[in-house]
C-alpha positions in Angstrom: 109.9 -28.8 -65.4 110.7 -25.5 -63.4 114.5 -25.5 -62.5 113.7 -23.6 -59.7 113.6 -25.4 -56.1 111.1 -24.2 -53.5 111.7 -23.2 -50.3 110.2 -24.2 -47.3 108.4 -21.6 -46.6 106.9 -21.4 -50.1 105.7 -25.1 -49.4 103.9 -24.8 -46.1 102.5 -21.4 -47.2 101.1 -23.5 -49.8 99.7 -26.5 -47.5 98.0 -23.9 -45.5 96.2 -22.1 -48.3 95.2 -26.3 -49.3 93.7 -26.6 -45.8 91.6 -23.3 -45.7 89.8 -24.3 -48.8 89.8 -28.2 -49.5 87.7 -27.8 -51.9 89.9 -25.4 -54.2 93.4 -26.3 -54.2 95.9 -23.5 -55.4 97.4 -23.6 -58.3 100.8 -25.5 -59.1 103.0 -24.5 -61.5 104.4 -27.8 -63.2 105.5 -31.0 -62.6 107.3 -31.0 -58.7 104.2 -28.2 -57.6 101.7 -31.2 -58.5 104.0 -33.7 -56.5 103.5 -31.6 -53.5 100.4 -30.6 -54.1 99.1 -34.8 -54.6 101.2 -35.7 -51.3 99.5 -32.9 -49.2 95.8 -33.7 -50.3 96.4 -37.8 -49.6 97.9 -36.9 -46.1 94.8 -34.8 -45.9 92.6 -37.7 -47.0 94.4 -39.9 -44.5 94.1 -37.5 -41.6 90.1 -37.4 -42.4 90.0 -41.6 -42.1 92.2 -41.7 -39.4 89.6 -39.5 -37.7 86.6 -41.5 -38.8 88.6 -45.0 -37.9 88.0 -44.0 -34.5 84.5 -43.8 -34.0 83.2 -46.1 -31.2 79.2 -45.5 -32.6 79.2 -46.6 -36.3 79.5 -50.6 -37.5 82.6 -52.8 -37.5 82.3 -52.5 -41.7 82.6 -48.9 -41.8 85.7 -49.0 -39.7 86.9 -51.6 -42.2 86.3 -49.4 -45.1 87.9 -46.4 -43.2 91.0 -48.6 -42.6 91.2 -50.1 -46.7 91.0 -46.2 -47.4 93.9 -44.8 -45.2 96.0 -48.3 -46.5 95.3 -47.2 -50.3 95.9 -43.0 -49.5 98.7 -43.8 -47.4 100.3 -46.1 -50.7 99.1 -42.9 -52.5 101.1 -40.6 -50.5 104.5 -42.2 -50.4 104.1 -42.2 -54.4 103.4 -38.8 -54.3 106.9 -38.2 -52.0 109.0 -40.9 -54.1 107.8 -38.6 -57.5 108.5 -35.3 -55.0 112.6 -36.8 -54.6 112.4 -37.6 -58.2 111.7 -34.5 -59.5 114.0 -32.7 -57.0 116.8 -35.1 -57.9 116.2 -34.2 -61.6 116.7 -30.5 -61.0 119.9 -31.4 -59.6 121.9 -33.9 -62.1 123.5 -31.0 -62.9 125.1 -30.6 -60.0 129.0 -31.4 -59.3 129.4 -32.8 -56.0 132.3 -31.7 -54.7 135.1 -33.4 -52.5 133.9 -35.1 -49.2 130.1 -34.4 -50.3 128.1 -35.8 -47.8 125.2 -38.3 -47.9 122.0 -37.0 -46.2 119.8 -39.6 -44.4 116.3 -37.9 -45.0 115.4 -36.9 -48.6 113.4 -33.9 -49.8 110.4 -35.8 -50.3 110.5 -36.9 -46.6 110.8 -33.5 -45.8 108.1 -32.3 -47.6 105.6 -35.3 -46.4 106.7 -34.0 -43.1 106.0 -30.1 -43.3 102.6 -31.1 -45.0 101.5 -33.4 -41.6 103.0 -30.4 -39.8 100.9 -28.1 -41.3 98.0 -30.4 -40.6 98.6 -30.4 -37.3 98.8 -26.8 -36.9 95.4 -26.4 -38.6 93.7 -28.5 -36.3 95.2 -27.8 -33.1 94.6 -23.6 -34.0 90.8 -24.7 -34.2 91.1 -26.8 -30.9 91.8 -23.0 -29.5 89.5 -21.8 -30.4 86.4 -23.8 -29.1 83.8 -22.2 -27.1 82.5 -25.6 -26.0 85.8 -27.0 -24.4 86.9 -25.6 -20.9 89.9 -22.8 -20.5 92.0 -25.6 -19.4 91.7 -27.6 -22.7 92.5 -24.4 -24.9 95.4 -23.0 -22.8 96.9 -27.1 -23.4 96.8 -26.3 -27.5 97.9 -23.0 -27.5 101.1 -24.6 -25.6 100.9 -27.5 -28.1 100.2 -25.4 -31.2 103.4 -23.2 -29.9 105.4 -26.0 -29.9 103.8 -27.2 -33.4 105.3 -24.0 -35.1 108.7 -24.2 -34.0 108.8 -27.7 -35.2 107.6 -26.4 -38.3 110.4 -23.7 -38.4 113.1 -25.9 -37.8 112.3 -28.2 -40.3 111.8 -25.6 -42.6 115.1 -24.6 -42.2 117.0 -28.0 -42.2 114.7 -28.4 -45.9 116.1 -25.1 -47.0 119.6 -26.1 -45.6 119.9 -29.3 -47.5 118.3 -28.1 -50.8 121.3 -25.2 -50.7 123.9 -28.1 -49.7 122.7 -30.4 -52.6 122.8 -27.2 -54.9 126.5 -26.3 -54.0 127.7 -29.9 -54.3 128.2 -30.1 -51.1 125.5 -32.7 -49.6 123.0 -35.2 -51.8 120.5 -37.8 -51.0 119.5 -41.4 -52.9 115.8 -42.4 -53.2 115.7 -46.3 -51.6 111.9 -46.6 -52.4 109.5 -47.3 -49.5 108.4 -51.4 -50.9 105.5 -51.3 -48.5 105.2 -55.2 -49.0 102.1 -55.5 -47.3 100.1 -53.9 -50.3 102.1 -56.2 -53.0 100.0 -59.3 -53.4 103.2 -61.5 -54.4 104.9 -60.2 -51.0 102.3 -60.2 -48.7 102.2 -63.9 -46.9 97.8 -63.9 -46.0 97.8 -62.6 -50.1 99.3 -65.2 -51.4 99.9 -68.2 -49.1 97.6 -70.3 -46.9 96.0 -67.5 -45.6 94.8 -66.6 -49.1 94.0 -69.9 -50.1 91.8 -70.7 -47.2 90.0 -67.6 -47.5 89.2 -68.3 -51.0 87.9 -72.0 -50.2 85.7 -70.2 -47.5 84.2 -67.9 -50.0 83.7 -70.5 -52.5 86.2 -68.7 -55.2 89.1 -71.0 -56.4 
């Protein structure tokens, strides 16, 4: 595992390379790289469903199968951030925190997810100006938007960059609480395994 932290800017120069060419991902070198590298291409995945989820001229089953797809990327991506914090957190064991260190809220993982859907959104909306089939009015509203998407980016890059040099100094640390998205756990979920589930099995003839 590399011992070095990336900065922000190393990330979303690295989420944009991903989106210019999905099909050849840049390299990653080790274990954290392939974290961020496997949250970035399920938000990608799930940014592709979401689009397709809201087609109005296809059958209700595809819509179903784009929705079963963004539930299992979207459980895929909040893996990839928990192993993102994991890895980060690892790095820093090491660290002694030091009197009064404080407890950030949002964990590097979160961060990261963030900057990645950022990055997304920047890539689309630069296409959206520059359409030739959409009126001047449509393009001038992204370039505002698209402005507006990069200094989001840029100030989240900096609060990343902030608390990885907090955590570093001792001065600042986060906890992983685990996301327990109990709609996907088949013990937690109530239609998995209660009435609901039984009633559908009865209708379908499975016991």
């Amino acid at each position: 595992m590399t011992s070095i932290l990336p900065r922000a800017a190393q990330v979303s120069a690295f989420h944009d390379a991903a989106l210019l060419d999905r099909r050849h991902e840049p390299p990653v070198p080790g274990p954290l790289w392939e974290s961020i590298a496997r949250n970035h291409r399920f938000n990608c995945q799930l940014w592709d469903e979401e689009d397709l989820a809201r087609r109005r001229d296809v059958p209700d089953a595809a819509i179903a199968a784009n929705k079963r797809a963004i539930d299992g990327f979207n459980q895929q991506r909040n893996d990839a951030t928990e192993s993102v914090d994991e890895l980060v957190l690892a790095v820093l064991s090491g660290v002694e925190r030091a009197p009064g260190c404080r407890l950030n809220s949002e964990t590097a993982g979160s961060m990261i997810d963030r900057l990645s859907i950022l990055s997304l959104k920047i890539h689309h909306m630069r296409i959206q100006t520059q359409r030739t089939d959409a009126g001047a009015a449509h393009v001038e509203r992204c370039r505002t938007k698209l402005t507006l998407l990069r200094e989001q980016r840029e100030d989240l890059q900096s609060c990343f960059d902030a608390l990885i040099d907090e955590c570093q100094a001792g001065r600042m640390y986060y906890k992983i609480y685990r996301q327990f998205k109990m709609y996907n756990d088949p013990a937690l979920n109530p239609h998995l395994y209660g009435a609901g589930a039984h009633r559908g099995s009865a209708e379908t003839g499975n016991s």
